[in-house]
N, C-alpha and C positions, 0 to 999 in steps of 0.2 A: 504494500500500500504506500501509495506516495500522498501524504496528505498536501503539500505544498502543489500538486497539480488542479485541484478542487479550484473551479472558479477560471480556468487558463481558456485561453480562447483556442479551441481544439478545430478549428476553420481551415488553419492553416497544415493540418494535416493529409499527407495525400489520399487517404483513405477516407477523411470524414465523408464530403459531397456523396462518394458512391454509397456509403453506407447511408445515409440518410434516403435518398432516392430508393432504393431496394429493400428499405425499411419499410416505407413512407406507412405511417399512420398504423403499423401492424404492432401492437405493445406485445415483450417478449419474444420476439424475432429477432435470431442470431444470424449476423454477417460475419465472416471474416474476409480479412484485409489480404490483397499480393502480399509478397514476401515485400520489404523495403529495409534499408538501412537507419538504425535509430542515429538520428544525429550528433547527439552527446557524446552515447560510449561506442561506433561506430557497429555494436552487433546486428546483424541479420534479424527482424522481428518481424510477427504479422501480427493484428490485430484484431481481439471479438469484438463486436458492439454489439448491442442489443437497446431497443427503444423502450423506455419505461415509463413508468404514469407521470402526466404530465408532460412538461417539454423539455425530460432528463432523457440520458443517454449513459449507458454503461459504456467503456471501455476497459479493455483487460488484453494488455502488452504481453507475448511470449517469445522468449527465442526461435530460432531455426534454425538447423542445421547450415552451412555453406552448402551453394550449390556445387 
C-alpha cells in the first residue's frame, strides 16, 4: 500500500483512459493494463483497475516478468 498515492492524478497514466473506457459505468469490473515500465524504479509492471461505487477506481500495480 502506498498511502502517499491516494489523491494523485492517475490521468497521466498510460493505462488509465483504456481502462476507464472498457470499464465505463460496469462497478466491479476488472481491467488489466499492457505490460509498461514503472517510471520510478524502472520494473516491468501491468496494472488491475477495477470501477467502484461512486466515481472511485481501484488500482493495484504488479511486476512482470522481462520479456
Amino acid at each position: 500500500l502506498d498511502p502517499d498515492a491516494r489523491g494523485r492524478r492517475w490521468s497521466c497514466r498510460p493505462y488509465f483512459f483504456d481502462h476507464v473506457e472498457r470499464s465505463a459505468g460496469e462497478i466491479g469490473r476488472w481491467t488489466v493494463s499492457a505490460p509498461y515500465r514503472d517510471i520510478a524504479s524502472g520494473v516491468p509492471v501491468r496494472t488491475l483497475a477495477a470501477r467502484m461505487a461512486g466515481d472511485h477506481i481501484l488500482f493495484i500495480d504488479f511486476a512482470v516478468a522481462e520479456d
